[in-house]
N, C-alpha and C positions, 0 to 999 in steps of 0.2 A: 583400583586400590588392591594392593598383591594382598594378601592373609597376612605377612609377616608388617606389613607399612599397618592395616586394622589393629592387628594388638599395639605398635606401638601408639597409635591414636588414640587407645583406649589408656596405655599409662600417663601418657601426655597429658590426659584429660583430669585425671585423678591425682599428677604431681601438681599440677597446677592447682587446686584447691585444697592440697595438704590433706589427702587420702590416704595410707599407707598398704603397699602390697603388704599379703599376708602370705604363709605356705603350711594349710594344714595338710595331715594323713588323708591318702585316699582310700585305704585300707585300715579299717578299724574293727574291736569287736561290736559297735551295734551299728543299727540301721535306723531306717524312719520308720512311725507304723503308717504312713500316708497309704491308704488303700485299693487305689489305682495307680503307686507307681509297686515293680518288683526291683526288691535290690540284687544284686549278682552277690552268692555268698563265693567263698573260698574257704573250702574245707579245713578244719584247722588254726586260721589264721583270723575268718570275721567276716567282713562285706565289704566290697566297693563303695564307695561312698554314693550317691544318690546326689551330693548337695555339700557344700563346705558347710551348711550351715549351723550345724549342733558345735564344729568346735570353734565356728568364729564368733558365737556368741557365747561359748564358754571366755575367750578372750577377751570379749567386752566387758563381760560381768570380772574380771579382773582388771580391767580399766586402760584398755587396750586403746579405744579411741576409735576415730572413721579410719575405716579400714576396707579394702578389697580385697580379693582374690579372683586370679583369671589361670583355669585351666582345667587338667581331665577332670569328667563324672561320668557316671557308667548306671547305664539301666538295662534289666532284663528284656527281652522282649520287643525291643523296643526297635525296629527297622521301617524304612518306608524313603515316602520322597520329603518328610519333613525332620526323619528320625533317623537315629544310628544308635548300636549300645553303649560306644564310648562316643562323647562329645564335649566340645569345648563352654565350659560354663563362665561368665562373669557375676560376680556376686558381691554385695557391698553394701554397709549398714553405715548410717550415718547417727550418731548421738544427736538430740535435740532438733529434729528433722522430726516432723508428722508426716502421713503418707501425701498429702498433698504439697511441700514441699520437696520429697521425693520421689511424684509424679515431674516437678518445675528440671528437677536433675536429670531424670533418665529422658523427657525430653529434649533437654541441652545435648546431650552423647550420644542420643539418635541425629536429632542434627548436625553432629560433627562429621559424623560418617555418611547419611544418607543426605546432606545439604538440607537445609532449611524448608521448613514447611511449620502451618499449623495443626493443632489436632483438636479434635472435637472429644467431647465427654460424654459416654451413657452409662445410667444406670444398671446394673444387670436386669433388674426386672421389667427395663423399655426392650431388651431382647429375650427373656422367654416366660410365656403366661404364667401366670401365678397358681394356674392348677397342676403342673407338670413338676415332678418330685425323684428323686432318686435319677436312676439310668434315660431316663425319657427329659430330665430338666437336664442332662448334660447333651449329651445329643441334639436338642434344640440349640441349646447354648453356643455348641460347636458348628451348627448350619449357621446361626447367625451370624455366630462370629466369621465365618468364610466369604460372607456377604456383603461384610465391611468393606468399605475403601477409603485410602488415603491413612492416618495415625489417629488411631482412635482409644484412649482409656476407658477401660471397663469399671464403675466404681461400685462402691456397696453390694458386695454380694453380698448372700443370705447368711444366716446365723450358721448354718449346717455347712456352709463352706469356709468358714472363716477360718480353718485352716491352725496357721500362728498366730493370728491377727487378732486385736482387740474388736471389739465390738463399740460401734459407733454410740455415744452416752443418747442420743434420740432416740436410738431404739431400730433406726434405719439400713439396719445389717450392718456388716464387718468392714473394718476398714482395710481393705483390701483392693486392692487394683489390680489390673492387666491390662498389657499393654500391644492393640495388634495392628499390622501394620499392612495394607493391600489383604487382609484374609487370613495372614496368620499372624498364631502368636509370639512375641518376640521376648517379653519379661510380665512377672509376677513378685508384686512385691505387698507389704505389710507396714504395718505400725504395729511393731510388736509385742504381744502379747507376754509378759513374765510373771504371772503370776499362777506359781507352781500348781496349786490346787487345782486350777483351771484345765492348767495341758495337762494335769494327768485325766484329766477329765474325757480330755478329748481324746488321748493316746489312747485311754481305754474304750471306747466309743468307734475309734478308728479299728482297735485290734475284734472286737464283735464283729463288726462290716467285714471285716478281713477271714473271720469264723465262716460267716455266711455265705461267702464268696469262695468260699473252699481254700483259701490260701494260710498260709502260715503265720501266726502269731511274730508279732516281732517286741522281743523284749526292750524294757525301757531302759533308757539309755543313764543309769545312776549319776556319771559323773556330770552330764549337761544338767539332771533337774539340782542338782548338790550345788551349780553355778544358777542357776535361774534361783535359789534359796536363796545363796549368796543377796544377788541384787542384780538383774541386767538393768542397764540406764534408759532415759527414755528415748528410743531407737526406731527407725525404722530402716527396714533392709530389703533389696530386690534382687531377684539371678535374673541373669537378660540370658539369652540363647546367643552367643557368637556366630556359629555357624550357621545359623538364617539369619544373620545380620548380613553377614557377607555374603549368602544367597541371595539377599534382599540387592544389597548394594551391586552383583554385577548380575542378575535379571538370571539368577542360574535357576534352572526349574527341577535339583533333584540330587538327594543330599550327597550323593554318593559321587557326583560333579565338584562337591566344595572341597572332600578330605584329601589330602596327601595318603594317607595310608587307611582302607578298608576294614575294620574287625568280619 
């Protein structure tokens, strides 16, 4: 499957269930405060975007509908055999979808591309001890997860990682997934959380961790939390990684093998 035959497999996939491509800014003035990714600023001008996902859900909460987007995001820092700074992201929120419904989807769309198979389901806490916290619970997290084989969903993660994600009403962490496939991870996705109060909660919680950590403050993004006021619907939304999709799909062992053009 050439790179240009995968994207359109991936529109195919999404015209047929009456999905709609979207085209937001990849250059905006804000960013995430997520604390382990860095955004690329541009002086002047704002940041790369990290994520379509602050203006596809400013669209939602306008009543935008299931919608996608496939294409550049950009992170600082970020190079290796699973990484690049600009890469190709898929991303896509469905209304009236819970994340277990849009675990049933991005299954379907892995098996369109990688052929058919089933996948098994763990809980985050069946892969790292319940005494290990901060830097030392992700790292375990990350050996585990490399240890997986075959399509495995990672579900309920903890309250501390739940990211955008609601919190499951048992009390049994976030409802959050990921999703990894031979040992890496492929997507990450939510049942998302809108209620403003909350993510400023976390934004601010995120921006202290980011204090700590010696990096810069990332201010909050007014016009996203003015649309989560509004009303986002009830949604869940996941970014899959393209570019280890298609590492996955022809057995490439090293990212810099997948791109047509190098940053």
């Amino acid at each position: 499957m050439a790179r240009s035959h995968l994207l359109a497999t991936i529109r195919r996939f999404f015209e047929q269930r009456g999905v709609i491509e979207v085209q937001t800014p990849v250059l905006m003035p804000f960013t995430v405060t997520e604390p382990m990714i860095d955004s690329i600023e541009v002086p002047g001008y704002g940041w790369l975007q990290v994520s379509p996902e602050y203006p596809m859900k400013r669209l939602l909460a306008a009543g935008a509908g299931a919608i996608y987007q496939l294409g550049p995001v950009f992170r600082d820092g970020e190079r290796g055999r699973w990484h690049n700074p600009e890469f190709t992201l898929l991303e896509w929120y469905r209304p009236g979808f819970d994340d277990v419904a849009l675990m049933n989807e991005v299954a379907a769309l892995v098996n369109d591309v990688l052929g058919y198979s089933t996948y098994d389901y763990r809980r985050y806490h069946t892969l790292v001890p319940s005494r290990l916290e901060g830097d030392d619970a992700d790292l375990a997290y990350a050996e585990a997860c490399a240890a997986l084989s075959g399509r495995v969903f990672v579900t309920h993660f903890p309250k501390a990682q739940a990211s955008l994600a609601q919190l499951h009403p048992d009390g049994q962490g976030a409802a959050r997934f990921e999703l990894i496939v031979d040992g890496v991870e492929i997507a990450n996705g939510y049942f998302e959380n809108g209620d403003v109060s909350e993510l400023k909660n976390r934004f601010e919680a995120d921006n202290q961790r980011r204090r700590a950590l010696g990096k810069k403050e990332s201010a909050l993004d007014d016009a996203f939390l003015a649309a989560m006021h509004a009303g986002l619907p009830v949604v869940s939304g996941v970014a899959l990684g393209v570019d280890r999709l298609f590492m996955l799909k022809h057995g490439i062992t090293h990212m810099d093998q997948a791109l047509t053009f190098r940053v």
